[in-house]
N, C-alpha and C positions, 0 to 999 in steps of 0.2 A: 549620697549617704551610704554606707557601708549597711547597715541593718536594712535600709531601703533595697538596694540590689538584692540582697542575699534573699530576702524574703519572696522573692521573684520563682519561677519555675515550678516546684511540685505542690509549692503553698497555695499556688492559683487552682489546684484540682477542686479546692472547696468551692471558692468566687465562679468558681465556671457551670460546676455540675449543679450548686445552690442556687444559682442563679437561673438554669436552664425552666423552660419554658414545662419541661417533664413535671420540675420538681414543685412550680408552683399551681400546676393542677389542681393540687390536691384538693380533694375535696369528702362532701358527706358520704357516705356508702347509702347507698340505696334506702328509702325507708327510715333511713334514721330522725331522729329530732335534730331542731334547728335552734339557735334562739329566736325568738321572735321579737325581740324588741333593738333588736343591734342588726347592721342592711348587711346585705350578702356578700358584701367583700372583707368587710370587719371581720366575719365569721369568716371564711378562708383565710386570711391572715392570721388570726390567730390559732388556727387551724396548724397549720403552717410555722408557727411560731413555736410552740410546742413539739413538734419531730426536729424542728431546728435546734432547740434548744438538749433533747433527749440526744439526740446525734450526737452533738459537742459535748455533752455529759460520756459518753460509749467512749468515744474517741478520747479524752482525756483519761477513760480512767484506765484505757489500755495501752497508752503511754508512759503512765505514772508505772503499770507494770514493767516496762520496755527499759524507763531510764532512771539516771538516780537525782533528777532534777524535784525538788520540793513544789514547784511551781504547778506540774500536773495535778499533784495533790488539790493543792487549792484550788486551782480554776476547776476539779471536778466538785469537790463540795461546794464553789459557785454557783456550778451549771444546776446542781441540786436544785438551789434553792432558787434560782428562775423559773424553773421548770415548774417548779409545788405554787412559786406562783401566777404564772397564766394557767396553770390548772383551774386555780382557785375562780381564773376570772371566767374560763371554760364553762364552771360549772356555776357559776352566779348568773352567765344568761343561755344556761339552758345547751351549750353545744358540744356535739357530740368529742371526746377525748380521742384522736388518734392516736393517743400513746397508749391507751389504759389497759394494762395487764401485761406490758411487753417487756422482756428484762432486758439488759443490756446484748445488743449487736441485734435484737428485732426488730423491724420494721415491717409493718404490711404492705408500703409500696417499693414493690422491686426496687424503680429506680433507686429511691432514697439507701435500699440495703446493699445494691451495688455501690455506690456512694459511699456510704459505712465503711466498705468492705475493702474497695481503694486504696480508701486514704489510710487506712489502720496500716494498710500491706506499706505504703509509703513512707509512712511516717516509723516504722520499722526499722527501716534501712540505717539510719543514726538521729543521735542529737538534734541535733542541727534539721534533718527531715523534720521530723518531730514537730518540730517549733514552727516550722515552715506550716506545718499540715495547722496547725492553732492559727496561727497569723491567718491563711486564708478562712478558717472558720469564722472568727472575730468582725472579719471584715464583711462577710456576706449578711452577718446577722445583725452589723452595723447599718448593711443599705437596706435591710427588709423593716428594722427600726424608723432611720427617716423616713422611708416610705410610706409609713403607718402613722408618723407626726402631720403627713403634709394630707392625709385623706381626713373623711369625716366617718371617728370612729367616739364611743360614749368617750363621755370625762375622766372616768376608772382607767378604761383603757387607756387612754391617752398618757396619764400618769404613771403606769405601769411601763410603758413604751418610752416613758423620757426615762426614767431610772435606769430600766435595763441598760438603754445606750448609753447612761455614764461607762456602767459596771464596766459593758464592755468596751468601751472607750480603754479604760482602765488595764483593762486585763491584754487587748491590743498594745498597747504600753509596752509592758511589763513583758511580753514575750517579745518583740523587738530590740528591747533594751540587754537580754540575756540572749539574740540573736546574735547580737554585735560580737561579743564577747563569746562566741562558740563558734568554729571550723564548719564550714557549710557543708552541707551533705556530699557535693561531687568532687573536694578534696581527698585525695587517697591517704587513710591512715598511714603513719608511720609505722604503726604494730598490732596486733589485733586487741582491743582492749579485756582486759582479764577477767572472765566469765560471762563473755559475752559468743554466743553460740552463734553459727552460720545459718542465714534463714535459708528452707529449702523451698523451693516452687514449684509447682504443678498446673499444670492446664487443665483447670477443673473446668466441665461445663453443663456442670447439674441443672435440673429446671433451676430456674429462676423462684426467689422467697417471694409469697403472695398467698392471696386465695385460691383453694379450687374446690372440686364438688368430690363430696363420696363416692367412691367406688373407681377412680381416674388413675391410671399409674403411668408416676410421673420416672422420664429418666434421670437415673443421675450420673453415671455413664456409659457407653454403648461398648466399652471395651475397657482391658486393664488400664490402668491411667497410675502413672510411675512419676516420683521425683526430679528433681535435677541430678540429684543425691543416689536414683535407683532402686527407692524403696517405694511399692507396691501401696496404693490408697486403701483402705477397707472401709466400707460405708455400715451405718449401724443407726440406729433411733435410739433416743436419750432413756433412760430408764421410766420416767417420766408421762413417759406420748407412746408407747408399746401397746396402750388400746387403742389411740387411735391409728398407726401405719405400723407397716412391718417394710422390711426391706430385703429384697432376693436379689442373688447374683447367681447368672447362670451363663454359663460360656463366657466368661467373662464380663458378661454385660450384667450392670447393677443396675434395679428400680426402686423404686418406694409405691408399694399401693395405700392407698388411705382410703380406711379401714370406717372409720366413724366422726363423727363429729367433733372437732377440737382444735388441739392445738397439734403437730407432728415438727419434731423438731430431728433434720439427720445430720449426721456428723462424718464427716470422711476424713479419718489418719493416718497418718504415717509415722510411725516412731523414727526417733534419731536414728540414724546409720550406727555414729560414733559419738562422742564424746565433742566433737568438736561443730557439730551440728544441733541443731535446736529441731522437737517435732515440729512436723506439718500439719494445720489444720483447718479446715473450710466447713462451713454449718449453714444448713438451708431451712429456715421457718416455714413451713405450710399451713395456713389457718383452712381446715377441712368445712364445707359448709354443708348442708344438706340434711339427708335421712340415713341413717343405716338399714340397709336390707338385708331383710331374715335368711338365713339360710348363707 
């Protein structure tokens, strides 16, 4: 089948990286509450289900900016409404939210924001990526679904868990179906499409988005780090998080020290060269833990 081939190659970034042994880790942070009335895989899984679900909420709604297909739109006010409800079941038995307070392209576990960070850069590249990058999301959070039908989890849950996997059943569909009917990503345009800008690339290799402790400073990189395009990165903190890090560049080499307790969110761009390129931009979360010291 033609939408079956096609959906093949960059789409599997999600089925593979979703699937990794990394991503289902996840787990409580330290200290935190559990529910106690639902067994300890229940509570990972839907642990688990919620970054899954906020993921594919990011990732669509930076597609929906990327193309001019209606379908991103919806599948992101879908993923919304998934998300608000394993919330709901989150917090009816007690466990802890790994998404709570993170906005769109945050995540606290590296893997998962490399993951994020991926597939957005893929699903970039055209159309056709695009739908590819949805198809393998759909499908990953399809197997984490029956997975969750065939264990022993409460009744609530269970019913939240047959739903979703219509929706997404559904929504797998529906982006296979407008797969067929769209030019796969490694066919060469005929022309460049009209106002659509050149992405630029860069070999970022800033720490890694996670936790660390006050007072740690973190690289973001060891020397200038330039375009494909030629244009120079600048690292900067969000307006935002400026008490909690600051970020220095000296001889080329940029860091971030974190400064106080919070959230530090840095930013590295590049403006367009031209007209015909689109800016650069790469963004590392740091949830800072600890004390601030005097002085």
């Amino acid at each position: 089948m033609a939408g079956s081939s096609r959906s093949r190659g960059k789409g599997w970034l999600w089925a593979v990286a979703l699937l990794s042994g990394a991503f289902l880790a996840l787990g409580v942070p330290s200290g935190a509450a559990v529910g106690a009335t639902i067994a300890p895989e229940a509570v990972s899984a839907l642990q688990t289900l919620a970054v899954r679900e906020k993921l594919a909420h990011d990732a669509y709604a930076m597609f929906t900016a990327q193309t001019t297909l209606p379908i991103f739109g919806n599948l992101t006010d879908g993923e919304s409404q998934h998300l608000t409800t394993v919330r709901a079941l989150l917090s009816k038995h007690g466990i802890v939210d790994l998404t709570a307070g993170d906005e769109i392209g945050d995540f606290d576990d590296a893997t998962v924001k490399a993951t994020y960070d991926a597939a957005v850069v893929a699903g970039s590249v055209s159309t056709a990526a695009a739908l590819q990058q949805g198809i393998g999301m759909e499908r990953a959070l399809s197997t984490q679904l029956a997975g969750m039908l065939t264990s022993d989890v409460p009744k609530d849950v269970r019913q939240v868990a047959t739903n979703l996997l219509d929706a997404t059943g559904n929504h797998l569909a529906a982006l296979e179906q407008i797969l067929v009917a769209t030019p796969p990503a490694s066919d060469p345009p005929t022309a460049d499409p009209p106002g659509i800008a050149r992405v630029q690339t860069a070999q970022v290799r800033a720490q890694v988005s996670g936790r660390y402790r006050v007072g740690e400073r973190l690289t973001l990189s060891p020397s200038p780090v330039k375009t494909d395009a030629g244009v120079t990165l600048r690292w900067r903190v969000t307006k935002e998080t400026r008490a909690t890090c600051t970020v220095r560049t000296h001889n080329g080499a940029s860091t971030v020290l974190l400064r106080a307790p919070g959230r530090c969110v840095v930013v590295g761009y590049a403006p367009a060269p031209s007209p015909e390129y689109a800016p650069f931009t790469v963004t590392r979360t740091y949830r800072v833990m600890g004390r601030a010291t005097s002085g």
